[in-house]
N, C-alpha and C positions, 0 to 999 in steps of 0.2 A: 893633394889631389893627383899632384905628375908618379910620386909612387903607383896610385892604383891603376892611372891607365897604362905604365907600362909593366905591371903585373896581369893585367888583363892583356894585353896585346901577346908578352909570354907564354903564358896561357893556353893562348890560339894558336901562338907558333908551335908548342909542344905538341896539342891534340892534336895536328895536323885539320885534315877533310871530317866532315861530321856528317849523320845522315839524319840530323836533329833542326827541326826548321827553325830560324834562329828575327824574331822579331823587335824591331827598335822604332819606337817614338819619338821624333826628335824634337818636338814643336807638340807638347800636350793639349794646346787649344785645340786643336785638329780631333783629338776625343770626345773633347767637351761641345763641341758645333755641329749644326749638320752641317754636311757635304752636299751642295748643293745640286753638284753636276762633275761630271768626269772626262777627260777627253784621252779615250785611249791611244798606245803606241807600242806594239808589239813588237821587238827586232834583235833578231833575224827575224823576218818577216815570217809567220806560221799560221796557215789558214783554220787547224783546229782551237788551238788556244785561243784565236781571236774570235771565232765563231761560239767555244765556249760560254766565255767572257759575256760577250753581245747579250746572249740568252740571259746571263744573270743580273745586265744592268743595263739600263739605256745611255752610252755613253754619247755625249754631246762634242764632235768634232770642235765649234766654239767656245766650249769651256778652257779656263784659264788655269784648274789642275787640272793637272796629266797625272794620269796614273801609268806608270815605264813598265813593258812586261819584258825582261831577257832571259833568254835559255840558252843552255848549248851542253850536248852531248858528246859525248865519245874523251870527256877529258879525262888526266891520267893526274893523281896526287902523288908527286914525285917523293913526297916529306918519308926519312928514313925512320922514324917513331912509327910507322904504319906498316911496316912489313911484314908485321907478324899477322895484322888484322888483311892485310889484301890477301893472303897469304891461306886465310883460314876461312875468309867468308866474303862475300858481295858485297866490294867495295862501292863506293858512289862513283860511277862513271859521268855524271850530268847534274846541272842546278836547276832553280828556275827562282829568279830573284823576280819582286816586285815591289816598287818605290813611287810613292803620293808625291809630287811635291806643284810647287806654284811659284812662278816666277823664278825659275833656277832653286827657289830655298825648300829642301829636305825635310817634309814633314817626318814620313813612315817608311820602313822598308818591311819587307819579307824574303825571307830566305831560304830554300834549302835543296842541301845535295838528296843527287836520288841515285837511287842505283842501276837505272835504265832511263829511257826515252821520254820526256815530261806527259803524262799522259792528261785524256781530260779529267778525270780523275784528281791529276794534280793540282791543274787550275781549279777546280771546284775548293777543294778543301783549302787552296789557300785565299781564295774568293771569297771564302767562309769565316776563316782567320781574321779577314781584314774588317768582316762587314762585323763581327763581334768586338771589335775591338774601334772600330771609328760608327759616329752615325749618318746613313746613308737616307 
């Protein structure tokens, strides 16, 4: 098993930045259950994504998962494998990750670089991602 994950890890180091949303389960019960309730936490603090968000679910401040919402814009993918692609086309300047979990322990994440400023847009589709993929 230590072969694959550090062929996998390789891998990532070689592709560098992806603008490919990249989705992990880490605790599959979390598929198979509903989700009862959600206690969102957006930060850097952004009053559209969370306003987004709001509309698409009723999240419950006393719920005991939190669903993590982070972004952040204007970063720069330093990896020298990429020079040819920032070079030739609209590299990903920005992310916007989001992660399920309860109790510190790591059900779900979502991931992905974008090539501008996380729009709502963004949150939707990965709002969508998540609701397809766990039941709410």
């Amino acid at each position: 098993m230590k072969p694959f994950i550090a062929l996998s890890f390789l891998l990532l180091f070689l592709h560098g930045c992806s603008d490919n949303a990249t989705v992990n389960i880490f605790d599959k019960t979390i598929s198979q259950n509903k989700i009862e309730c959600m206690r969102l936490v957006v930060f850097p603090p952004d009053e559209k994504i969370e306003k987004t968000l709001n509309e698409l679910y009723s999240f419950d401040k006393q719920c005991s998962i939190k669903m993590d919402v982070s972004h952040k814009s204007g970063i720069v993918c330093n990896s020298n494998q990429n020079s040819q692609k920032k070079a030739l086309s609209n590299f990903p300047t920005s992310y916007l990750k989001i992660q399920i979990s309860k109790d510190g322990k790591l059900f779900y994440s979502y991931y992905i670089d974008l090539k501008d400023s996380v729009t709502q847009d963004d949150s939707i589709t990965a709002f969508e991602r998540i609701q397809k993929d766990l039941i709410f």
